[in-house]
C-alpha positions as a Python dict, from the first residue, in 0.01 Angstrom:
ca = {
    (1, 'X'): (0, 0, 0),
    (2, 'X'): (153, -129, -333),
    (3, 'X'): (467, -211, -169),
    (4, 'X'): (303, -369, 160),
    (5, 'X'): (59, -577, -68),
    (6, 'X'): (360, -708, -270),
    (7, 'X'): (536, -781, 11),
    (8, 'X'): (348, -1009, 142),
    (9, 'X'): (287, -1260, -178),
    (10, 'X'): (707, -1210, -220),
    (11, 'X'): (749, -1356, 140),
    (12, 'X'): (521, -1659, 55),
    (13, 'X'): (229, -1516, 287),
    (14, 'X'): (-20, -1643, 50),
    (15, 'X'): (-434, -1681, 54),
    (16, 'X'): (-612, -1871, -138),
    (17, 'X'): (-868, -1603, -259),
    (18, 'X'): (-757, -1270, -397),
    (19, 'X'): (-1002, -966, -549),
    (20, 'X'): (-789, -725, -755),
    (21, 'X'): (-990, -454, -876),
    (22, 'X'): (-937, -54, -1005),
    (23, 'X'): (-895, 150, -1266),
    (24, 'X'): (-524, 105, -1243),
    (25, 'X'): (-529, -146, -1488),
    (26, 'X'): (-151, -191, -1497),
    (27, 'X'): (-111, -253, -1158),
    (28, 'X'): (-369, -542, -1176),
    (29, 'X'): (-130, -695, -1443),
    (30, 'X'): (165, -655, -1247),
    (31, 'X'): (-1, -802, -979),
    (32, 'X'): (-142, -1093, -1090),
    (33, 'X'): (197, -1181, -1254),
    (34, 'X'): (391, -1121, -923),
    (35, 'X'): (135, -1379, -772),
    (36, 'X'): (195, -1667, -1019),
    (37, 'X'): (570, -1612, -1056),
    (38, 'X'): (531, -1652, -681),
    (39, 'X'): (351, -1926, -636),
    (40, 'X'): (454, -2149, -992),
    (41, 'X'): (777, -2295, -1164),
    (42, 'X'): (791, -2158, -1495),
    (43, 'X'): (709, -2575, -1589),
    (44, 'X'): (409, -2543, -1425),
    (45, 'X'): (279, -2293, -1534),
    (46, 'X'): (185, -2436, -1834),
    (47, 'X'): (-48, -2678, -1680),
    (48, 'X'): (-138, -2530, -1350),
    (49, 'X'): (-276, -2182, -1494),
    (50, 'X'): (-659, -2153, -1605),
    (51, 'X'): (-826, -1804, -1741),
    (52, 'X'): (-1207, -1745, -1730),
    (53, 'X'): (-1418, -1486, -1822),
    (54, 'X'): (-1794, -1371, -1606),
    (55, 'X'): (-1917, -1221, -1918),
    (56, 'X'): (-1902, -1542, -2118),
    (57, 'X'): (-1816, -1778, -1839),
    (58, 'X'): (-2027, -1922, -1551),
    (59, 'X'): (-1822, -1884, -1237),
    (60, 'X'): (-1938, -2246, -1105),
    (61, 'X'): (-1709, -2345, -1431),
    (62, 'X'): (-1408, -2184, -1301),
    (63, 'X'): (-1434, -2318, -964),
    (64, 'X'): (-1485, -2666, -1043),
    (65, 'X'): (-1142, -2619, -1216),
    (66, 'X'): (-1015, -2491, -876),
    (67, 'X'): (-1189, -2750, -679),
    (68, 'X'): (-935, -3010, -961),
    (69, 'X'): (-581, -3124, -807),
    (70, 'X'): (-302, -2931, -976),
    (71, 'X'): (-101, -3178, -1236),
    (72, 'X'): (274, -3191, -1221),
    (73, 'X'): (298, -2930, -914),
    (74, 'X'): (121, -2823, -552),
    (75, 'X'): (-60, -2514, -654),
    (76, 'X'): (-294, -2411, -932),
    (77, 'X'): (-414, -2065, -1003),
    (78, 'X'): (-707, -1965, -1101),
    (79, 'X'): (-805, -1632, -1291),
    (80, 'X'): (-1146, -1498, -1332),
    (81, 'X'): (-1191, -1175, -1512),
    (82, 'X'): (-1478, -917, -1481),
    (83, 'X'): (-1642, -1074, -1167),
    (84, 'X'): (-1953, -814, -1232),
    (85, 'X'): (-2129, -967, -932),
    (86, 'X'): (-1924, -800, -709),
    (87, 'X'): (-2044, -424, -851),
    (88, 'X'): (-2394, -261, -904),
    (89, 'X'): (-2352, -326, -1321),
    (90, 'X'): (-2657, -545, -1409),
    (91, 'X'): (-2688, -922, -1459),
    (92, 'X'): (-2538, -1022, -1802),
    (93, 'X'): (-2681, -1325, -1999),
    (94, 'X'): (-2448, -1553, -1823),
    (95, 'X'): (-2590, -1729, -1502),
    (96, 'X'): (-2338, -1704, -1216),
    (97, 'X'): (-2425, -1972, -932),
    (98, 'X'): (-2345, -1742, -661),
    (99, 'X'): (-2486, -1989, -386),
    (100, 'X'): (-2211, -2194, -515),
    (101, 'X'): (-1969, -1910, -479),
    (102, 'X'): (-2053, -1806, -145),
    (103, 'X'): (-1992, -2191, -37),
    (104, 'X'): (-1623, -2153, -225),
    (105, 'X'): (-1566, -1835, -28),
    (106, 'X'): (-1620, -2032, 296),
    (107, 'X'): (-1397, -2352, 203),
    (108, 'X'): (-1131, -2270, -48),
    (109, 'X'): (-992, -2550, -226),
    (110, 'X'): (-656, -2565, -52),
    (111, 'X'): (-462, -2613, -343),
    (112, 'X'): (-532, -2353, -516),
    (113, 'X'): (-484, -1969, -551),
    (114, 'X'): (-822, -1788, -674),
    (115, 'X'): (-761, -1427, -802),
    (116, 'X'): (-1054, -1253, -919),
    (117, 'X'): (-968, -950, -1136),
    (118, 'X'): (-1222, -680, -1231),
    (119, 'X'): (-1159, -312, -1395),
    (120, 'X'): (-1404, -128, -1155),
    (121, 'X'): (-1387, 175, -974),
    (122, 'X'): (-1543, 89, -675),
    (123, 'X'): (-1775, -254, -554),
    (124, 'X'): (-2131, -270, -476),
    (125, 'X'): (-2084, -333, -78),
    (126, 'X'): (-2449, -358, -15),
    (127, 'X'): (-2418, -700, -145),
    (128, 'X'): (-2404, -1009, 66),
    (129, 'X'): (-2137, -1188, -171),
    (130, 'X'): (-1892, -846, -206),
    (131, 'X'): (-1911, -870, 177),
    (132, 'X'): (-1851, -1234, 226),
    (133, 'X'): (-1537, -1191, -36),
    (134, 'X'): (-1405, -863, 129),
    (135, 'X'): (-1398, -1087, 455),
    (136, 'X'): (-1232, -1353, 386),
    (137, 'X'): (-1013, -1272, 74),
    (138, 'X'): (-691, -1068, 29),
    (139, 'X'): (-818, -715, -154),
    (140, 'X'): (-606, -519, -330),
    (141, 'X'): (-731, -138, -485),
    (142, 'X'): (-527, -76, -790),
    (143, 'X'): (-560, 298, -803),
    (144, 'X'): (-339, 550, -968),
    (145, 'X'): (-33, 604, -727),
    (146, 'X'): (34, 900, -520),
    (147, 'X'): (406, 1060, -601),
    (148, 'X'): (547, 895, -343),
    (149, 'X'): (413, 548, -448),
    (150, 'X'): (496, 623, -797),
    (151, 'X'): (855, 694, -709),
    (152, 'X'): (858, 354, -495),
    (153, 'X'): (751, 214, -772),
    (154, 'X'): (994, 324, -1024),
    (155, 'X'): (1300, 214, -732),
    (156, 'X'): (1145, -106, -700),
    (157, 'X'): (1088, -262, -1106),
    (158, 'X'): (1479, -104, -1140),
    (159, 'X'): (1562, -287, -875),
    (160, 'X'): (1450, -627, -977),
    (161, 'X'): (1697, -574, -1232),
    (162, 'X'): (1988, -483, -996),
    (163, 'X'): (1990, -151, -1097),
    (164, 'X'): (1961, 194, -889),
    (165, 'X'): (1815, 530, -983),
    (166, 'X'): (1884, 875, -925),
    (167, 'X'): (1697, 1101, -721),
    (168, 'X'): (1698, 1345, -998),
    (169, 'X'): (1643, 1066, -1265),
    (170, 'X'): (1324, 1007, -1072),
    (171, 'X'): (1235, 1370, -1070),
    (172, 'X'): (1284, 1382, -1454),
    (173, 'X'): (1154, 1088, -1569),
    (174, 'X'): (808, 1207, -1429),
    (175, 'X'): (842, 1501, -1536),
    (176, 'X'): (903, 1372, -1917),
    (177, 'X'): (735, 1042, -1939),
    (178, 'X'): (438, 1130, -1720),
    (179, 'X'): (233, 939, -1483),
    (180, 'X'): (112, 681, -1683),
    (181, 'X'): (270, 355, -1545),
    (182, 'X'): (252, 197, -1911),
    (183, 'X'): (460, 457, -2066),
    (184, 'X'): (689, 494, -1732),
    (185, 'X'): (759, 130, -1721),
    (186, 'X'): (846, 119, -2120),
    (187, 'X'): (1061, 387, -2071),
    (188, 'X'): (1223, 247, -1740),
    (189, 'X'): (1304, -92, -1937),
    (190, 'X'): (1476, 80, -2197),
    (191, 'X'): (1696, 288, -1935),
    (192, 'X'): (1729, -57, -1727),
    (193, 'X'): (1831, -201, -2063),
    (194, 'X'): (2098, 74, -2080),
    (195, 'X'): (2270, 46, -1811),
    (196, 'X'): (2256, -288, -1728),
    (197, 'X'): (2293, -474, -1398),
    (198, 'X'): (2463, -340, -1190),
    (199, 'X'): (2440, 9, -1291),
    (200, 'X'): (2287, 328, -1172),
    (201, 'X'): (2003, 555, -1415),
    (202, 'X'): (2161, 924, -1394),
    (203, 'X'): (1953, 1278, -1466),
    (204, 'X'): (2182, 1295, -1793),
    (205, 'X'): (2091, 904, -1910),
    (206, 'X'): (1720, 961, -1863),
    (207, 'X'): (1754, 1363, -2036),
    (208, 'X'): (1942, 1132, -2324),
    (209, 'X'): (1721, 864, -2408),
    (210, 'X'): (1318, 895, -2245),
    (211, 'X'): (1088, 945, -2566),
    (212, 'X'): (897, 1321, -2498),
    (213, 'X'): (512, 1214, -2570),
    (214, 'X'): (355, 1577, -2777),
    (215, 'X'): (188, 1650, -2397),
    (216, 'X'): (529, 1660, -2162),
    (217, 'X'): (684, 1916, -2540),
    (218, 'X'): (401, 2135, -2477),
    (219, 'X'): (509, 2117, -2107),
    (220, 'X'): (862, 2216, -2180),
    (221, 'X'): (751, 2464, -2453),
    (222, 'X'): (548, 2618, -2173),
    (223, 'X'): (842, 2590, -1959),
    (224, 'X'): (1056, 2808, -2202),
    (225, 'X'): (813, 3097, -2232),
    (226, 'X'): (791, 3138, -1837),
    (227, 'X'): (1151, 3172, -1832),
    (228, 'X'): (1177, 3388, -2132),
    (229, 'X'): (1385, 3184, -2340),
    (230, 'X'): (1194, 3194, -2666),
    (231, 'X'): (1483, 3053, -2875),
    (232, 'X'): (1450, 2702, -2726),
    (233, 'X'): (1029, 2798, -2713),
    (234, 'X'): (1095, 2803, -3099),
    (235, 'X'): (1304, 2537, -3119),
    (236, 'X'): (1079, 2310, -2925),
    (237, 'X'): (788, 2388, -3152),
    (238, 'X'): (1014, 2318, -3499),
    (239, 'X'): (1100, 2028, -3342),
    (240, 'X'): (731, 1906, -3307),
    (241, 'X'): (667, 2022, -3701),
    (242, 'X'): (981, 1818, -3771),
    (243, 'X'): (767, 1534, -3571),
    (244, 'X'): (463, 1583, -3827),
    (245, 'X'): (255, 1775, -3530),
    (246, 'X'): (-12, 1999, -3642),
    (247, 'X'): (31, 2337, -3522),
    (248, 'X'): (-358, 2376, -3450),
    (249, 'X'): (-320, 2062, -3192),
    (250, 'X'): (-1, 2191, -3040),
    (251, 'X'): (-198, 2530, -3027),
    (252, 'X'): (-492, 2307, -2833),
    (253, 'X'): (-266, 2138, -2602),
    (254, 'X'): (-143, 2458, -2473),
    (255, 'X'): (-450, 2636, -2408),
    (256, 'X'): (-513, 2301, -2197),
    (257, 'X'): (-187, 2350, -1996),
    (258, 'X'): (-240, 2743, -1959),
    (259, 'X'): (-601, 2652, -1829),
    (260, 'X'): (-505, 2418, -1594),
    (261, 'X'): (-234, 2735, -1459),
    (262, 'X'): (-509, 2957, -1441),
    (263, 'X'): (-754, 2651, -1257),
    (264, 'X'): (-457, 2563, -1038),
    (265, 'X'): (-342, 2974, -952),
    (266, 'X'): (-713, 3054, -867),
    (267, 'X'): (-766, 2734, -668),
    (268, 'X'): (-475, 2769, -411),
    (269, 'X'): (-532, 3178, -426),
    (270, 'X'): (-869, 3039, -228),
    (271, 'X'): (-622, 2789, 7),
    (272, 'X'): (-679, 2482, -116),
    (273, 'X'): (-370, 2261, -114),
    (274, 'X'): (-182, 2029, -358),
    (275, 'X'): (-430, 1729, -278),
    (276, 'X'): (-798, 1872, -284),
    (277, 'X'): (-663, 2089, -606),
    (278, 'X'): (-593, 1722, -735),
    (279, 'X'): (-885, 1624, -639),
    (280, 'X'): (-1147, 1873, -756),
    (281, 'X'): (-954, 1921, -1158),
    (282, 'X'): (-904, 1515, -1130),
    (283, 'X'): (-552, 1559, -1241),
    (284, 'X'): (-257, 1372, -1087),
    (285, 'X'): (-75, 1510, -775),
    (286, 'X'): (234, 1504, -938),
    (287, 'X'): (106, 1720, -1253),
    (288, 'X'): (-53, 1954, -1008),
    (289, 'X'): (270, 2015, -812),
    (290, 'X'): (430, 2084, -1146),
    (291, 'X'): (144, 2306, -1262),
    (292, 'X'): (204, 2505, -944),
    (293, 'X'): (524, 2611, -1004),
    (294, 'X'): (501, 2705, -1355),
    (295, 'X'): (154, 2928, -1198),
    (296, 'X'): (366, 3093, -946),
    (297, 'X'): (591, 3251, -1263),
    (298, 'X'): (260, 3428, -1385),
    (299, 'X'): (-20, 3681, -1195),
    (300, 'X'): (-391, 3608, -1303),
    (301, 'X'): (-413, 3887, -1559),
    (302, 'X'): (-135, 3736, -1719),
    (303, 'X'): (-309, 3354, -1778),
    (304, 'X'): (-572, 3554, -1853),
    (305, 'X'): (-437, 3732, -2160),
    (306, 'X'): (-267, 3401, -2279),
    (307, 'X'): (-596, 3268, -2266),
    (308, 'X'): (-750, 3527, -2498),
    (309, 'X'): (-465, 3562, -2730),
    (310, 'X'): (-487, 3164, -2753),
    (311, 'X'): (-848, 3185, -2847),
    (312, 'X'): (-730, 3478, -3123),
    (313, 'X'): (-490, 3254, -3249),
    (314, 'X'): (-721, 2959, -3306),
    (315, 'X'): (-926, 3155, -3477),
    (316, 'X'): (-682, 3250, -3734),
    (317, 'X'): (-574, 2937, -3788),
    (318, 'X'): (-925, 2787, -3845),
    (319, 'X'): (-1099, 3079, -4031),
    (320, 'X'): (-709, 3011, -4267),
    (321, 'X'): (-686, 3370, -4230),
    (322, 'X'): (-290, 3326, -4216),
    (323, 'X'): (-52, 3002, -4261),
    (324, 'X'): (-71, 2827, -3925),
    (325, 'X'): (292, 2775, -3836),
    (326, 'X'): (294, 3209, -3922),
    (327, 'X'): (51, 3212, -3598),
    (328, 'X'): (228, 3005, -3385),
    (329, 'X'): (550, 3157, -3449),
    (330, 'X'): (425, 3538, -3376),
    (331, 'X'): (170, 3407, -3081),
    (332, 'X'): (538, 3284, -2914),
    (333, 'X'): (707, 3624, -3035),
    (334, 'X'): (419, 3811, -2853),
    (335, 'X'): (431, 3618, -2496),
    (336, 'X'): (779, 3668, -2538),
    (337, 'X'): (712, 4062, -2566),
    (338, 'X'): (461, 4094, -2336),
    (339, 'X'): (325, 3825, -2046),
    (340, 'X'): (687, 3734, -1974),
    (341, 'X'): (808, 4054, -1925),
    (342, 'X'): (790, 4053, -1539),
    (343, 'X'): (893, 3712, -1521),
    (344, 'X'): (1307, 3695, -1415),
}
């Protein structure tokens, strides 16, 4: 949907009213910025761009600026932020004239680009203006991106750049930076940056140079003890120390991740595929088909007695009953011993 949407404002197939709204607030960004690079000179910009705000703005205000002929260009564009009228939230102090709106909505100024940008799950559609705007504006739902739309994504801002990406770049990057487009599209700039126009982002470049947030370490450090390699498990966890971590957050990061294998492990055990397991934990797609595999390396009992001897463990650290690196360091020795052992 991302790419069709784009698509469209790239090839000049422009309306004059847009509603951006989700919890994807990134995406809104991007958006926005795609339309007025589209539609405006970097000159005009300057004069043909206006911001306004529905909490402290009436929206008659902002369209008497759009209803105003553009100076030194065709087009102005018009951005109002938190249009609340559209959702169920209650009337602010503010008084939006939303007969006045509804007229607007009918006969656009034809000069210039509307773009109403809110942060809201969903709109209140039992209301006569939400309707009017869903019918004749251009809507776009910025929600978090399905794997396949992430991976889009990632192809597509390396590609305005003139540079390609692996297929197992992609698979890493994910895997390390996460889901968060913020934090994928910092660390895509910097890999961009690297290689430079032209160039293509390998497994080895992205392995070399994407930051590890503490979440994605505890993910590896999981990694490590379901394959029994509880050198690297150690290493991984002296290299989080070295990083000023606390051991008692590493220690509650992990029973997070072994919770969600036990969640995920019980959930398709009952048949419930990658999606609705997604669905009911509310955790990405992509971390659930990660989760997955890493489940598949251990049988029920197993989670279960991490989960125990990760409850044992915090309580040693916080009753100070022993130095908390000491607990870390044997609570790694023991999986090593013992839940791993049938794992090949």
């Amino acid at each position: 949907m991302v790419a069709d949407f784009w698509g469209k404002i790239k090839k000049r197939r422009l309306s004059s009213l847009y509603l951006l709204y989700g919890t994807e607030s990134f995406l809104l960004t991007e958006t926005y910025e795609l339309l007025v690079r589209t539609v405006l000179t970097e000159e005009e910009r300057e004069f043909n761009v206006s911001v306004y705000d529905c909490e402290d703005t009436p929206v008659q205000t902002a369209l008497e600026d759009a209803e105003t002929f553009p100076f030194l260009g065709e087009r102005r564009v018009i951005l109002i932020k938190n249009p609340y009228f559209f959702t169920a939230e209650k009337e602010k102090e503010v008084e939006h004239d939303l007969k006045k709106l509804e007229s607007y909505i009918m006969s656009p100024s034809p000069f210039s680009i509307v773009v109403f940008v809110g942060p809201y799950e969903k709109l209140d559609e039992r209301k006569k203006i939400t309707k009017l705007m869903k019918e004749h504006a251009e809507v776009f739902v910025a929600s978090p991106l399905a794997e396949k739309e992430l991976r889009e994504w990632i192809v597509e801002r390396a590609g305005q750049s003139g540079v390609m990406v692996e297929e197992h770049a992609i698979d890493t990057l994910l895997k390390l930076a996460g889901t968060n487009l913020m934090t994928l599209a910092n660390e895509l700039d910097k890999l961009v940056l690297f290689v430079g126009p032209g160039g293509m982002i390998q497994q080895e470049t992205v392995e070399k140079l994407v930051s590890r947030t503490l979440e994605q370490n505890v993910f590896v450090l999981v990694e490590k003890v379901t394959k029994r390699q509880i050198g690297d498990a150690l290493q991984v966890f002296y290299d989080l120390l070295e990083n000023n971590e606390e051991p008692l957050k590493i220690l509650s990061l992990l029973a997070g991740q072994f919770r969600l294998l036990y969640q995920v492990k019980w959930l398709a055990a009952k048949g419930y595929g990658q999606q609705q397991i997604a669905s009911i934990l509310n955790v990405h797609p992509f971390r659930i088909k990660l989760a997955m595999g890493q489940a598949a390396l251990f049988s029920e009992e197993e989670l279960t007695t991490v989960m125990r001897q990760i409850a044992e463990a915090d309580y040693e650290m916080k009753s100070g009953t022993m130095d908390r690196q000491l607990v870390m360091e044997l609570l790694l020795m023991r999986w090593n011993e013992g839940i791993a052992k049938n794992i090949q």
